[in-house]
N, C-alpha and C positions, 0 to 999 in steps of 0.2 A: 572494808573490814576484813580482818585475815580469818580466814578460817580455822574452827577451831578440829580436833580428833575425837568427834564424840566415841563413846565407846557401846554404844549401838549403831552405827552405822554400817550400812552394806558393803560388801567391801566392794573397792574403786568408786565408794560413793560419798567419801571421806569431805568433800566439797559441795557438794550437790544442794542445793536447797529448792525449795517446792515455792515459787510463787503463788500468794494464795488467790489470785485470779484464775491460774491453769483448774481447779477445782470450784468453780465459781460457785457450784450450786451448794459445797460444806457450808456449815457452820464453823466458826474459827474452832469449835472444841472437837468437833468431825472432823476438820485438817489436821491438825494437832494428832487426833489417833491415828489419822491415816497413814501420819508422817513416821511414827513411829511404830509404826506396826511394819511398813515398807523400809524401816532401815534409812528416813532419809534424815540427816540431824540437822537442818536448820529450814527454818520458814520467814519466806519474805511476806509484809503484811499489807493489808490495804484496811486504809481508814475505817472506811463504813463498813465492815466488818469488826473492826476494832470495838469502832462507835455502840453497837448491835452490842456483845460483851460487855463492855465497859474497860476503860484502858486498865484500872487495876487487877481485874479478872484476868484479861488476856493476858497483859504478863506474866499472872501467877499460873496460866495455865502451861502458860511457854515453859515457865522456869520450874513449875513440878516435872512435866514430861521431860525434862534437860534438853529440849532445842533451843538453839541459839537462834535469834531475831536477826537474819541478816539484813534487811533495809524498809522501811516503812514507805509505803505506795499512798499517794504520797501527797507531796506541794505542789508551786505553782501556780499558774495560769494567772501568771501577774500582769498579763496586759486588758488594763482596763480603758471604761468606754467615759469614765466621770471620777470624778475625785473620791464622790462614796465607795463605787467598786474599787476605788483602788486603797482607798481605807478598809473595808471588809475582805480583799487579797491580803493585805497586810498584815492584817490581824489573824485570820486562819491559820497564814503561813507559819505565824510565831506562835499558833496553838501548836501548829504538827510537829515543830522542834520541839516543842513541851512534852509532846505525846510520843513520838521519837527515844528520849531521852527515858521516858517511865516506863518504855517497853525493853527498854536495856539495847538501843539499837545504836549504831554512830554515824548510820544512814539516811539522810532523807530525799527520796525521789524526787526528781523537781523537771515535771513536763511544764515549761516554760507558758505558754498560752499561744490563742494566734489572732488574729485581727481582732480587734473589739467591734462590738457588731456595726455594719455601716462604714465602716472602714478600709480606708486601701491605702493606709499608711505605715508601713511596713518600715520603714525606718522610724518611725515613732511608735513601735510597739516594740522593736529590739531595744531603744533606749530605756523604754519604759522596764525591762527586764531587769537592765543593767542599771539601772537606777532600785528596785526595788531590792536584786539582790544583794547591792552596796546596804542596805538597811539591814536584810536579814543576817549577814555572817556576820554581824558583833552576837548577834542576839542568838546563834550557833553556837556559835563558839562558847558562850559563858555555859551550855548545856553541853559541850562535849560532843557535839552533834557536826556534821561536815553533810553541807547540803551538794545532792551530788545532780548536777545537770543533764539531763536527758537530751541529746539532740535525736530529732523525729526525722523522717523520710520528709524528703520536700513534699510529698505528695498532700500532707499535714501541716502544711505551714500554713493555709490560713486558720486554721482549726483548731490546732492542736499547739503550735509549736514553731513560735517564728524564726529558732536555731535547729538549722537542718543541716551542719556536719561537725564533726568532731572537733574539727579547726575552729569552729565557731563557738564551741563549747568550752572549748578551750582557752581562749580568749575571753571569754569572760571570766574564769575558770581562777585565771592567772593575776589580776586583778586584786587578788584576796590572795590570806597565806594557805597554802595545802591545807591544811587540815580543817579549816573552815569550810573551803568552797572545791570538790572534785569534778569527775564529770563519772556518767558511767555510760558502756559497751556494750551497748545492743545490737546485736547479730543483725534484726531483722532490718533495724534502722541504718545502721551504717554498713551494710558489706558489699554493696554498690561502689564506695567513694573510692575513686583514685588515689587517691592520698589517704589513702586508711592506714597502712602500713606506716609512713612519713610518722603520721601524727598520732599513731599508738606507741612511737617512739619518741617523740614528745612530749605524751603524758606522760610515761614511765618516768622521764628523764626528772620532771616534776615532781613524781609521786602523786599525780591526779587523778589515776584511776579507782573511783570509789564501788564500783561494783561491776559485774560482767552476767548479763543476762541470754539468755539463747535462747531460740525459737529459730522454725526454721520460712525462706520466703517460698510458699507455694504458688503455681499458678492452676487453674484462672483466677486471678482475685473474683472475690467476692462483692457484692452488690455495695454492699459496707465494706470498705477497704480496711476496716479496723481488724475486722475481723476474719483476717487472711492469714493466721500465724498457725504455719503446721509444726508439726512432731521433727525436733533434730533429726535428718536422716531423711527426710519426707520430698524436700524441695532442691532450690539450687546453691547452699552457702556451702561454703569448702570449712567446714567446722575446727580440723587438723590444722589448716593455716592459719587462721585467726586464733586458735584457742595458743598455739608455739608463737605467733604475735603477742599476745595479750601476755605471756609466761613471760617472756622475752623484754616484756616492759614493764617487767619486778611485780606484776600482780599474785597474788596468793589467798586472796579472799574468795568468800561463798562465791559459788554458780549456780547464777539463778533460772529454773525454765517457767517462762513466760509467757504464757499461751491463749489470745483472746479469739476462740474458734468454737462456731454454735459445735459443731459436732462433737469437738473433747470434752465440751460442756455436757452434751448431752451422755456423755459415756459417763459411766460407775467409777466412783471415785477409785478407788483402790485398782481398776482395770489403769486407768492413767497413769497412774503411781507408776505402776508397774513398768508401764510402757518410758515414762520419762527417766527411770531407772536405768532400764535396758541401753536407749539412745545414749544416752551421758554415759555408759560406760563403752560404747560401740563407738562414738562418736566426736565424742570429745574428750576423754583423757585417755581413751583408746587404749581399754588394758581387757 
């Protein structure tokens, strides 16, 4: 989604948007102020927050403060264990393009899923992905909506996520036309991969890149390895390279920070704000 020039936003923070996880403990109308009291114009959103509002509320909350919805958090976890969960993945899925679409967004998240429980069939849960999202991108597409593929860190593949690199997201990605089916750039998930550079010049070349998220990899991980996502600036990603990659491969949509960590949690929303402001301008568009 291209970013738009709100005319509150801080300056070099003309891109920036607030994933509404990094503030886990707001209510969507407490992000909302936060966002714009901090100067940030756009907010990525998560369901059950959503759900909490109600999707017509939230939009009309988005769309009176004038931030823009850069991607709805999200779909997914289409690998199922029986024909029912994979009729009720089904069906969720084409609520969240429904919800997606109300919330004025043309993003939808799509953490893939990882084993179904009992399972050690790992080629039959990638097909099952690829099967399920060959259903949803008609059903995208008629809403304007481009479901954008999340590949996870292997370390999430049985869990989370049984596409664990770009190349592989991509690959499915490719399958469908642009504007249906993208993938999106997760710092924390992909800045490992040998071929990151390769295949962010792949997507570009595509137009597949649907969204570009940051966060940074701290160590020691944590007990919960979900929850190991520091502050841009904090750990070990080379931010400058990858953000001149990701430019480089015609993206110009929101930048989203993305942050599932007890302690940011536990910090005062507006002290984050502040903090994720400061990083994205030190760190990634480095002005």
């Amino acid at each position: 989604m291209s970013a738009g020039r709100a005319p509150g936003a801080a300056e070099g923070c003309e891109r920036l948007s607030l994933n509404q996880i990094t503030t886990k403990g707001w209510t969507l109308e407490e992000a909302v102020r936060g966002c714009v009291a901090a100067g940030v114009p756009a907010i990525g959103l998560w369901r059950d927050k959503v759900a909490e509002t109600g999707v017509a509320r939230a939009a009309r909350l988005c769309r009176d403060a004038g931030l823009a919805v850069s991607s709805l958090c999200r779909g997914g976890f289409l690998t199922a264990g029986d024909e029912a969960a994979r009729r009720a993945a089904l069906a969720d899925n084409l609520a969240a393009i429904e919800e997606a679409a109300e919330l004025g967004t043309d993003t939808l998240v799509l953490v893939v899923g990882g084993l179904p429980p009992g399972s050690r069939d790992l080629v039959g849960a990638r097909r099952q992905v690829t099967d399920l999202i060959g259903e949803l991108a008609p059903h995208a597409g008629d809403f304007g909506v481009r479901l954008a593929i999340e590949p996870l860190h292997p370390m999430f593949c049985a869990d989370r996520a049984v596409v664990s690199t770009l190349g592989q997201a991509l690959d499915l990605a490719e399958a469908h036309p642009a504007d249906r089916v993208g993938v999106v750039v997760d710092s924390y998930h992909v800045w490992w991969d040998p071929e990151l550079a390769r295949q962010l010049a792949r997507a570009g070349a595509g137009g597949r890149i649907a969204a570009y998220q940051v966060c940074d990899w701290t160590l020691p991980l944590p007990a919960d390895a979900l929850l190991g996502r520091g502050h841009v600036g904090d750990g070990h990603i080379d931010f400058g390279w990858l953000t001149d990659r990701v430019t480089e491969a015609g993206y110009t949509g929101w930048i989203e920070v993305e942050l599932f960590n007890e302690a940011v949690w536990n910090t005062p929303g507006a002290q984050t704000l502040a903090t994720v402001r400061e990083r994205h301008r030190t760190h990634v568009v480095r002005c």
